[in-house]
Phi, psi and omega in degrees: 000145194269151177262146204256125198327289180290337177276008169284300187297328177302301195279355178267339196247004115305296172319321166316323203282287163330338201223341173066339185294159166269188200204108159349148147242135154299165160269341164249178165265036196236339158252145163258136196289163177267142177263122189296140187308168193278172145240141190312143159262146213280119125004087170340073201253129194325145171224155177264127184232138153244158197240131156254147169179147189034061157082339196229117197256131209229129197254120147215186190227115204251113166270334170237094200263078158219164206321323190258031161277300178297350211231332142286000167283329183270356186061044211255109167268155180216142209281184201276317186270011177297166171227175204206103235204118356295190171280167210314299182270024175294166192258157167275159150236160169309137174089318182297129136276137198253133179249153180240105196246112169271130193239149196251128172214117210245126164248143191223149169251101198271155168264130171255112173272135210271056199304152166296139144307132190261120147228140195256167190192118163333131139204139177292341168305339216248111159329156128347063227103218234020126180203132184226139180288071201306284185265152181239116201316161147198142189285163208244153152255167205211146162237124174292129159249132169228140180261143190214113181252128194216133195234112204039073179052016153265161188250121187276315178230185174184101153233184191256122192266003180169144176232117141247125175312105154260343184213134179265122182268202208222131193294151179249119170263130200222101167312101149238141196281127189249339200285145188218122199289149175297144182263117183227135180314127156283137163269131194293359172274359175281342169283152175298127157282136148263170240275138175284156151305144189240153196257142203277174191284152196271121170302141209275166162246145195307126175328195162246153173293306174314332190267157157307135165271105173332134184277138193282151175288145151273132181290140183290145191289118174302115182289347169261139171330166177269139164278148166301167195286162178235137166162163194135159067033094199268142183233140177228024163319125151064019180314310169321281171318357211250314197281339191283315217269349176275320186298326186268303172325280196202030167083352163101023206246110191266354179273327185335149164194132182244340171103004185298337221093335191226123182264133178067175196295315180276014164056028177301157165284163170285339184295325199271344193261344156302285176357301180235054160061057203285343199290334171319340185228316181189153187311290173227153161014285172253014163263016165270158158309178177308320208273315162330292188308289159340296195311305248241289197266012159285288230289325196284312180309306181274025178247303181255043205012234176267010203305298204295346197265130176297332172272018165351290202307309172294019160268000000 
């Protein structure tokens, strides 16, 4: 049976649709035109790539080859700081590998300490040497925030995002002593003289019975006082100490007498140098020698220790 003109054309115009090909039509109805084969649509083709991460290389295969293709094929999730190379929408070629590095970014807060500062300050009131605490130093606190940035468990950087004072310390402050007693010449008329020899009396001869017995000379009256006596058992214990405590006393000027009350290098008073029997050496203080003195505060020492001396501390 013959086919009719129009369901020939009909069915060549569904090919057309289909096949996107053109497709001929005749002009009579006694030939039917033929309807041309379909065509196939082309076949994608896949491209292969690797993805590293976390130590481990994952081969896949991309009909849209690019990073963030690869990286959901690869079942790969990324953390808010991973980085990720090339970027998410660079294109792929056979073979490029996509790397993943994960990083981890951490803060911690450290406590710091602020030590004090020491400063000294002149003061005159104060011997020479001396030193008194005025303010007594205290150390200060600090709190650090550090940032630690660590990229596939090594730590790359590490810095500090803020320093807050919380407690500010405090200077340690130090009283030294400037002052130093005036230095004065003893004058040789301030030493005890010593005593002249007196001529001894000439002896008489024995009278005679017959005779007056001669009246004997009386030895001449000397015009100077008797000086106190010098004598003792000179000690020189602890002689070191003696010179440290003289040196904070009077500078180490064992003659001194300044008009003060306190006399020679360890400054004793006349009460205190009566007291433990300075007269033994000289009327006062600094007319004894060096050695004298010691001797005299050995003697002060071993009743009261060092209680009397304002330079204790420098022994």
């Amino acid at each position: 049976m013959p086919i009719s003109t129009k369901l020939v054309a009909v069915f060549a115009s569904a090919a057309v649709l289909a096949t996107g090909a053109g497709v001929a039509i005749g002009a009579t109805q006694s030939q039917p035109t033929p309807v041309a084969a379909a065509v196939a649509a082309p076949v994608p083709l896949s491209t292969e790539v690797r993805v590293w991460v976390d130590n481990t290389t994952h081969l896949v295969s991309l009909t849209e080859p690019t990073t963030e293709a690869a990286l959901k094929v690869a079942g790969i999730h990324l953390g808010v700081h991973d980085r990720v190379s090339p970027a998410l929408t660079a294109s792929l070629t056979v073979g490029d590998t996509v790397t993943v590095n994960r990083v981890q970014v951490t803060q911690e807060t450290k406590t710091v300490t602020l030590e004090f500062a020491k400063t000294e300050v002149k003061d005159s009131k104060l011997a020479k040497g001396e030193r008194k605490l005025k303010t007594k130093g205290v150390n200060g606190l600090r709190e650090d925030v550090i940032e630690t940035v660590t990229v596939d468990g090594v730590v790359e950087s590490t810095t500090t995002v803020s320093e807050t004072v919380t407690k500010e310390p405090v200077h340690q402050v130090t009283r030294v002593g400037t002052y130093v007693a005036p230095k004065v010449v003893s004058r040789s008329s301030e030493r005890t003289a010593e005593p002249k020899k007196t001529a001894e009396p000439k002896k008489t001869a024995e009278p005679k019975k017959t005779a007056e017995p001669k009246k004997t000379t009386e030895p001449k009256k000397t015009t100077e006082p008797a000086p106190a006596p010098r004598g003792g058992e000179i000690n020189l214990a602890r002689a070191d100490m003696w010179d440290r405590i003289a040196k904070c006393e009077s500078s180490g000027n064992w003659s001194i007498n300044t008009g003060n009350g306190y006399y020679g290098g360890l400054q004793f008073n006349l009460a205190t140098w009566r007291s433990v029997n300075g007269p033994d050496f000289a009327a006062y203080p600094h007319q004894a020698s060096r050695a004298e003195q010691i001797t005299v505060a050995n003697r002060l020492y071993a009743l009261r220790g060092l209680q009397p001396w304002g330079c204790r501390h420098a022994a």
